[in-house]
Each structure stands twice: as structure tokens, then as C-alpha cells.
C-alpha positions, 0 to 999 in steps of 0.5 A: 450961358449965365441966362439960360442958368438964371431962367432954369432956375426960375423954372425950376422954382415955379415947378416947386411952387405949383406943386406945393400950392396942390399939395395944400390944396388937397390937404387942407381944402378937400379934407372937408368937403372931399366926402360929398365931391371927389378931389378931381371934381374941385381941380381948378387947374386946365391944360398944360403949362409949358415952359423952356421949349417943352422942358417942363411940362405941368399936365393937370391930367396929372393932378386928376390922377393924384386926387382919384388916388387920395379918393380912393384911398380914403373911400377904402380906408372907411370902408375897412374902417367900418367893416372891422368896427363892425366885427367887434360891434361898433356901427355907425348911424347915418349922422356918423354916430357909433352905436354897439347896436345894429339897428335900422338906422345903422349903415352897412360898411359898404356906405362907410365912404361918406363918414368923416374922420372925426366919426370913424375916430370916436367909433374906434375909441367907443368900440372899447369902451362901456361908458355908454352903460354908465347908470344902468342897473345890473340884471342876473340871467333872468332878467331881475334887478340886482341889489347890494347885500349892505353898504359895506358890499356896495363900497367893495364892489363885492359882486358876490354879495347880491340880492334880488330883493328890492333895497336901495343900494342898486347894482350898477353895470361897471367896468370890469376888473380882473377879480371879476374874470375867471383864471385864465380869461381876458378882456379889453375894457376902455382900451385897457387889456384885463387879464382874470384872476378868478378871485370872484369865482373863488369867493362864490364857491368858498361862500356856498361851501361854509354855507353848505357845510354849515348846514349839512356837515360832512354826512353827504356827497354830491354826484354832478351830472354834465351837460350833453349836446343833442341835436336840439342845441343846435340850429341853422342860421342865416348870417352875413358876412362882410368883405373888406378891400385891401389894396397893394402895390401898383405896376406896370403891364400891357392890358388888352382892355385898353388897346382901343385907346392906346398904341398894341405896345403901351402898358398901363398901370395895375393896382393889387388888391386882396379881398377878405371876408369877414367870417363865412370861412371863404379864401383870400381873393387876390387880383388886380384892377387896370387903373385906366378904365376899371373902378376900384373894386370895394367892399361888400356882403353876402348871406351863408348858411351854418350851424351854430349852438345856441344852448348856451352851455358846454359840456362842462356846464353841470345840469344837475347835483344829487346829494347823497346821503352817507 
């Protein structure tokens, strides 16, 4: 009897053991290169291991489908990655590189699966940042280089003190701060959350209306005529929308798919999936996939139709101001 305990507890041990080997296996050894070929495609293990009278059974079957589970799993997440970055305007180049511009060079998020973390990582901490806008001077709306007043207003960082005259002291592109947002307004910058005070807003109006009133006095109304939209402030435009794969709980059930293969009474397993899409206003679509002979399903595009207005104003943008004379 003392035997038997001594044997199972070898047995037991060398179960332990081989587990913990693949473990690290898929950890450490296909973090890198599981991104060319699949975990299941690096399984050195063959067979079955059997000891103690079939007791123990090690089946490499098993270790196949852990690493299809990690591939999936790691495929989906690079691609939900990507296809959020790319809804806050963060893409990624073939190199892996984050860039805030689609371009040519840029990948769909569908292609996503072949970035490394270290890419998908730098992208997340870019995708707030400005830092990509460092030394690049400042334009007003029609595109004309700004400039600080004196250097007194370039050391405050008064944006209400510009120029479009040539001079030295160049406005540059800078991190945003809450003097520079209206009341009421919010924006993430460098991963910090700046919430506007309109203090910027109100310095603009108390400097027009000293000025103002400085050269025409109190003799005067002002009458401000809004803008209305017309069937001119709007356009149908062709854009893309993105779906993204987000994967649920797994279960057990009869698939009729897989009879050819398996006994009428066998049950396979299901994975849940829900699948969103990113902006053309479509439901949720949520179903599942039989593990056993179906390919997880992943992301992908399609083109629709809508209206968008591209005048660039609302209805409280003031078109024109008459100066009445009293």
C-alpha cells in the first residue's frame, strides 16, 4: 500500500511539472514569435503520455487547444485594439508605428493581429498625447503664421495677444490648458483630463469691447444676424465604419455541424461573441461559434451613406454685426 502512495505521488508530481514546463512555454517562448506562427505550430509535445493504468492521461490534443485559445485571444485583442485607437485617431503603420494620420502606409484594424504589444502600447500612450506637435508654429483659420504681440505675451503664453505680422517670437502648437477652453468644455491632453474656464474667451471680448468702446463710445447698437442652415450646409458622404469582436463565455451544446465526426449525443463546445460596429448606428450582432470546426470570427469594415454638415457652424455662429448709430 505504502508503494502505490509513493508511486501516485511521483505521478502526481510529474503531472505538476509538465504543466508548469508549457505553461512557461507559452508565456515566455511565444510572446515573441507567436505573432509570425501560431502557439499550436511550436508544440513540440507528440501523443499521449499514460501512466498508472490510464489514471493519468497527458493528451498533447490538450496543449493544441490551450494555444489556439491564447492565439485567438491575443489576435482579438489587437484587433479591438486597434479599431478603438482608430476611433480617437490613433493608426498604426506596417512598422508598427502610431501615427494621428491615415495614410497609405496605414493598416486597416482587421490586420492588427500582426503588431506586437510594444507597438499597441505606445500607440495607446500617443493617442493622447501632442508631443508629435512639438515645434510647429501656430496658424489662425486661414492658414497664416501667428506671432506673439512682445515678449512679455510670449512668456504668459497670452494667446489673446497675437499678430500675423512677421516677427521673431512665433507662436507654437502647445498642450492645451483650461484658460484656453470655453466654460463648460473638456478635453484629454497627455493623458491628463482639462476641464475649460473660458478665461481666454473672456479676455478676447473684454479686449474688443475697451477697444470698441474706446473708439466709438456708448452712441451705437449693435444688431447680430445668426446663421441658418440651408441645404447647402450639408453633403452625403461615404464613410467607413469598423466592427470589432468581442468574445464571451464558453459552453457546452449538441452542434449538428459536427455529427460526421462525433457520436448524435456528443456536445462540443461554444464560444459567445457580440459584434459592434463602430459608427454606422447598426445593432449589436451577438451569436456564437462551435469551436470544433468553425474559425473564430473577427473584425472587419463596411462603407454607408449619411449626411454630414460641413459648414462648420451652428446656429449660434454670428454671420454679420450692424452698428446702429443712435
Amino acid at each position: 500500500m505504502k508503494k502505490n502512495i509513493i508511486n501516485d505521488k511521483k505521478i502526481k508530481k510529474w503531472h505538476v511539472a509538465i504543466i508548469l514546463i508549457f505553461a512557461g512555454f507559452l508565456t515566455v517562448k511565444t510572446s515573441v514569435s507567436a505573432v509570425d506562427t501560431g502557439r499550436k505550430d511550436q508544440i513540440r509535445s507528440k501523443g499521449i503520455i499514460d501512466y498508472a493504468n490510464k489514471t493519468v492521461v497527458i493528451d498533447s490534443k490538450d496543449l493544441t487547444y490551450l494555444a489556439e485559445e491564447i492565439d485567438d485571444l491575443e489576435s482579438s485583442y489587437k484587433i479591438n485594439m486597434a479599431s478603438a485607437l482608430s476611433e480617437i485617431g490613433t493608426y498604426f503603420k506596417t512598422d508598427g508605428s502610431a501615427v494621428h494620420n491615415r495614410t497609405e502606409e496605414t493598416i486597416i484594424p482587421d490586420n492588427a493581429a500582426s503588431l506586437t504589444f510594444i507597438s499597441l502600447y505606445e500607440g495607446i500612450l500617443g493617442s493622447q498625447s501632442v508631443t508629435h506637435l512639438e515645434g510647429v508654429q501656430a496658424k489662425n483659420k486661414d492658414g497664416e503664421l501667428l506671432y506673439y504681440e512682445s515678449l512679455e505675451d510670449a512668456e504668459n503664453r497670452d494667446l489673446t495677444r497675437t499678430t500675423k505680422t512677421p516677427n521673431d517670437i512665433p507662436v507654437y502648437i502647445r498642450p492645451i490648458e483650461e484658460r484656453n477652453l470655453s466654460a463648460g468644455t473638456a478635453a484629454w491632453v497627455n493623458g491628463t483630463l482639462i476641464i475649460g474656464n473660458g478665461a481666454d474667451n473672456e479676455a478676447f471680448y473684454t479686449k474688443g469691447y475697451t477697444d470698441g468702446v474706446a473708439s466709438i463710445g456708448d452712441s451705437v447698437s449693435v444688431e447680430y444676424t445668426y446663421h441658418q442652415h440651408t441645404d447647402a450646409c450639408y453633403e452625403e458622404q461615404t464613410l467607413t465604419c469598423y466592427t470589432s469582436i468581442i468574445f464571451g463565455s464558453t459552453y457546452n451544446k449538441h452542434c449538428v455541424g459536427c455529427q460526421k465526426e462525433m457520436p448524435d449525443d456528443a456536445t462540443v463546445k461554444f464560444k459567445k461573441y457580440v459584434k459592434k460596429h463602430s459608427s454606422c448606428g447598426a445593432a449589436d450582432y451577438e451569436s456564437a461559434y462551435c469551436t470544433n470546426h468553425q474559425n473564430p470570427p473577427s473584425g472587419s469594415s463596411h462603407e454607408y451613406q449619411t449626411t454630414v454638415c460641413i459648414c462648420g457652424k451652428t446656429e449660434k455662429t454670428v454671420e454679420s454685426a450692424h452698428i446702429i448709430f443712435n
